[in-house]
N, C-alpha and C positions, 0 to 999 in steps of 0.2 A: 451454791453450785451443788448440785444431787452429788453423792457419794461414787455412780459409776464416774460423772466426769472426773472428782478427785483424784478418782485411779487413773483414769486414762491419761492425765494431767502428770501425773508421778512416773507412770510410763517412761512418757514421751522424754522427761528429761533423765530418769535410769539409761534410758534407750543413748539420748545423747551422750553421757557420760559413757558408757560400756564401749561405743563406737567410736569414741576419740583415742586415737594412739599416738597422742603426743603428751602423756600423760596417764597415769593411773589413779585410781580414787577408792580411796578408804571407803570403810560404810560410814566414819563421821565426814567424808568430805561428801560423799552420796545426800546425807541427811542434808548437809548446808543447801545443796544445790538445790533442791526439792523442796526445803520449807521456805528459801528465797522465791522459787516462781510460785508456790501456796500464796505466801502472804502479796506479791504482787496480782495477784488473781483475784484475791480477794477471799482468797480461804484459809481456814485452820490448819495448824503446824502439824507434824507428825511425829512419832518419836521413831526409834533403830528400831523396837521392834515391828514395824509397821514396815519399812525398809528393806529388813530380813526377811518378811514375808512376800514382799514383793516381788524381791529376785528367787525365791522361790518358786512363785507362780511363774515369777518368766522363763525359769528355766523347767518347770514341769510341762511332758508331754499333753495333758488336759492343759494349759496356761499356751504358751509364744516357743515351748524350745525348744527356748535361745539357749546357743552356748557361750555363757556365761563362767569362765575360770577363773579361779581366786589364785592369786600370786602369793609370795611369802615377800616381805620387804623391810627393812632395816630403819627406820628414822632414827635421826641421831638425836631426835627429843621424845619420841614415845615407842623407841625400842621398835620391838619386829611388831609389825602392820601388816594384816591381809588386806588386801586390793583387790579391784575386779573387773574383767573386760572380757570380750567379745573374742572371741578366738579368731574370726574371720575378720577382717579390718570392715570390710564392706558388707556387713550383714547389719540388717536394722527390721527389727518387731515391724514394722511400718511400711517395708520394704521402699522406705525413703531414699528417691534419687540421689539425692544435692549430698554434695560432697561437702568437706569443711571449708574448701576453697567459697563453694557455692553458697554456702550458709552463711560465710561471713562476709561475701559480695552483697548477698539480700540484707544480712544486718546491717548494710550501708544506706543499701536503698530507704529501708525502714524509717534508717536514722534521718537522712535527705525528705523523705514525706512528711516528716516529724515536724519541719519545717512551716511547712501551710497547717499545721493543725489549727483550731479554733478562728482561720477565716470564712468566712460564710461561704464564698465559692465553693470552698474545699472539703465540705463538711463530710464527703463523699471516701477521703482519708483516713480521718479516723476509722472507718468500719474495715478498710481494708489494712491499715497497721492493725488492729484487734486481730481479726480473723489472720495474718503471717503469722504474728504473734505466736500465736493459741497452736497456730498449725505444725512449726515448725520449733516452737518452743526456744525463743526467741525472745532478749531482754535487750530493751532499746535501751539508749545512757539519757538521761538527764541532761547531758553537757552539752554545751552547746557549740559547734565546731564548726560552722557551715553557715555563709549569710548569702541570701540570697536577694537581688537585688529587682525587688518590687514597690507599688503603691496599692497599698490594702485600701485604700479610700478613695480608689477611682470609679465615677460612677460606671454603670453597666455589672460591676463584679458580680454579683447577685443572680444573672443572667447563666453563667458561663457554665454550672453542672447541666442544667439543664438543656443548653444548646450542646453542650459535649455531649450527654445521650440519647437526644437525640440526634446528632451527626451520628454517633456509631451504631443505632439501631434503625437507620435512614425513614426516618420521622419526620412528616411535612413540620412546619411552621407557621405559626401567625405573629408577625412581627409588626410592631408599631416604632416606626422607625423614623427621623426627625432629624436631618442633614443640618447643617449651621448657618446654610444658604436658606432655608425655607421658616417661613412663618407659623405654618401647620405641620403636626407629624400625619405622615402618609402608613396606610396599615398595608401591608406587603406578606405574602402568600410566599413562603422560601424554600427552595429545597436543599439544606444544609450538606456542604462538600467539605470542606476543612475547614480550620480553625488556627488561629496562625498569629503569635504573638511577635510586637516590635516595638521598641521605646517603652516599655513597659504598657504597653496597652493591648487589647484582644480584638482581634479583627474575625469575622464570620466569614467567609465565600461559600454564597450558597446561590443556583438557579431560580432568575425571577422569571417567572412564566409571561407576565403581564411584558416585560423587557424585551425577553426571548433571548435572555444572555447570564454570565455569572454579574452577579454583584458583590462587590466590596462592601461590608458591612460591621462599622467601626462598634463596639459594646458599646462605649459610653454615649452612644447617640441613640441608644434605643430606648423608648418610656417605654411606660406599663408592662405590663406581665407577657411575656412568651408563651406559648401554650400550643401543644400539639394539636395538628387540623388530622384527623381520624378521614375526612371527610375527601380527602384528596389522594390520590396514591401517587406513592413518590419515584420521582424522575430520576436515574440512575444518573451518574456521573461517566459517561464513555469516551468523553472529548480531552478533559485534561489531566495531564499528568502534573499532581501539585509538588512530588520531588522535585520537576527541573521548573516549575511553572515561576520561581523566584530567580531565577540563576542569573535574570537579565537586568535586575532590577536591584535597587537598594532601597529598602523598606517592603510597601508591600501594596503602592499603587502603581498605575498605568496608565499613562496618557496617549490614547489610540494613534494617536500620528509621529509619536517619538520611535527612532529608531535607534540602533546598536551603533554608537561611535564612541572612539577612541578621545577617552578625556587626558590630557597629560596636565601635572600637577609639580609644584614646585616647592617644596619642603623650605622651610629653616634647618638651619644646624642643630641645632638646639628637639626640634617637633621630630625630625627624618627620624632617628632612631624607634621611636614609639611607633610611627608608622611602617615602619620595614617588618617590627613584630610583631603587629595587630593588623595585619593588610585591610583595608577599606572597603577591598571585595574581590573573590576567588581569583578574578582576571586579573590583577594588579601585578606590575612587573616594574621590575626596578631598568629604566634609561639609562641616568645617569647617574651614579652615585655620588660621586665627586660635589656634584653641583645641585643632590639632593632632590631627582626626578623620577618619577614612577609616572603609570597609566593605569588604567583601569576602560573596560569597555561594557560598557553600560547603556541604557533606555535612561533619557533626560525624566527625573520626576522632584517633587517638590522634596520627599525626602536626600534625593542628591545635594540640593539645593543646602538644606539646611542641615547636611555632615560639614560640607565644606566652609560655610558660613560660620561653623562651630567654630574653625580653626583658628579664625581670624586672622591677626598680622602675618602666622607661621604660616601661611599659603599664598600661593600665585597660581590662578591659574592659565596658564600657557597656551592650552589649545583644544577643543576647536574656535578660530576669532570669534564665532560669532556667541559660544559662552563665556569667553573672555571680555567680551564687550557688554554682554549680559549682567556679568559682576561687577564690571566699571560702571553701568548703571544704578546697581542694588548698593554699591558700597555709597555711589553720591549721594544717592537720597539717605542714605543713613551720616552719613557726613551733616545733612544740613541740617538733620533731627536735632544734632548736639552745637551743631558751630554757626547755621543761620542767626543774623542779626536780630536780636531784640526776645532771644528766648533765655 
């Protein structure tokens, strides 16, 4: 790193130090903090007097000045200690917004991005933890405090920086794309609207023009490469709203002839509690408690299908008859899977 950035580098964390008033800092606790972000940067240490000179400059009218005051302070292991800080609480060389609340909100986020590092989707992470980093002078932990529940080895992953920029730089597509029903993948012309994760998997909604409609477009069913169509200008998105465009649904398809009704569902004693604190879906409302009933008012789709199936024995469902008659169906053929003669 060139010698202007080392300084700019030592700055930024003088800067943070002098600015924090929940605490004061010696020039050897200065020096700590300063050759800790050097050697994680990848640079050489520096000594006090390089320190001394520094808040020098910061406080020289050619330099930043800063008003920078040295306190007099007492330690009960190295005696009286000058100290140094910022006269104004909210004064910063950088005229840096972010408050300490704010700084250590971001070094959460930091920490939570830290998470996807080194997956291929993600690679996109790293540069922007770097660049917080660097910007804000900012030291992420090592530790690891945060799991997040995915599958790094789903195919499609590969895919998903690339349809993320271009959904937000509204970038046509060329998509090769290969349903589970079809023998051939068909190549499809897209125009990327959101993006929209469920079950651990990444789903695309973007306009097919060839359709004349949005499509549902699951990652892991797409081969070969994505690649922007330069060649097509892209069709805005003026018809849907994707905040409420899920509100009716559980998961993230739609079966054009289902409509909004009223499912009532009938707990165990044992299951009710987990579901009264994880509701099933925003509409969910408790009937009965006693007897362990809630609703929920939903668009029938294959993912309804298969929460409620998750349940197994701890569910009934009640009503409307003709889902309830539905599931006395799906449960008999699963019945005879295990208990038909001769298996």
């Amino acid at each position: 790193m060139p010698t202007n950035k080392n300084a700019q580098l030592r700055y930024k964390v003088l800067d943070r130090c002098f600015g924090d008033w929940d605490r004061l800092y010696s020039l050897e606790d200065l020096l700590d903090c300063v050759n800790e972000k050097m050697t994680e940067m990848g640079c050489g240490k520096v000594t006090d007097r390089t320190i001394k000179a520094d808040i020098k400059f910061m406080r020289d009218s050619d330099g930043f000045n800063a008003p920078i005051r040295a306190h007099k302070t007492c330690d009960s292991y190295r005696g009286i200690v000058w100290c140094y800080r910022y006269d104004t609480p909210d004064f910063s060389i950088f005229n840096n917004e972010l408050s300490e609340k704010d700084v250590a909100d971001l070094q959460s986020v930091i920490d939570m991005l830290g998470r996807y590092r080194g997956i291929p989707a993600y690679q996109w992470v790293d540069e922007v933890i770097s660049n917080l980093k660097y910007r804000f002078g900012l030291n992420t932990k090592n530790e690891c405090l945060i799991s997040f529940d995915q599958n790094e080895n789903i195919q499609g992953l590969q895919y998903l920086a690339d349809i993320i920029d271009a959904t937000m730089r509204h970038k046509v597509l060329n998509v090769t794309f290969k349903p589970f029903t079809e023998n051939e993948p068909m190549k499809l012309v897209i125009h990327p609207y959101f993006i929209k994760q469920w079950n651990q998997r990444w789903f695309l909604f973007g306009f097919n023009p060839e359709a004349g409609m949005i499509w549902n477009l699951p990652l892991d069913r797409i081969t070969g490469r994505v690649t922007v169509n330069n060649n097509v200008h892209f069709i805005p998105n003026v018809n849907v709203d994707f905040n409420k465009f899920f509100d009716d649904v559980i998961g993230v398809s739609f079966i054009e002839s289902a409509e909004i009704g009223e499912i009532k569902l009938k707990f165990s004693e044992k299951r009710f509690p987990y579901v009264v604190t994880k509701p099933l879906h925003k509409s969910q409302k408790i009937i009965d408690a006693d007897n362990h009933i809630i609703s929920i008012k939903v668009k029938w789709n294959t993912e309804l299908d298969q929460m409620i199936l998750a349940f197994g024995p701890d569910v009934e469902v009640l009503e409307p008859q003709w889902y309830r008659d539905y599931f006395k169906d799906k449960i008999s053929e699963n019945y005879k899977i295990y208990f038909e003669v001769g298996r």
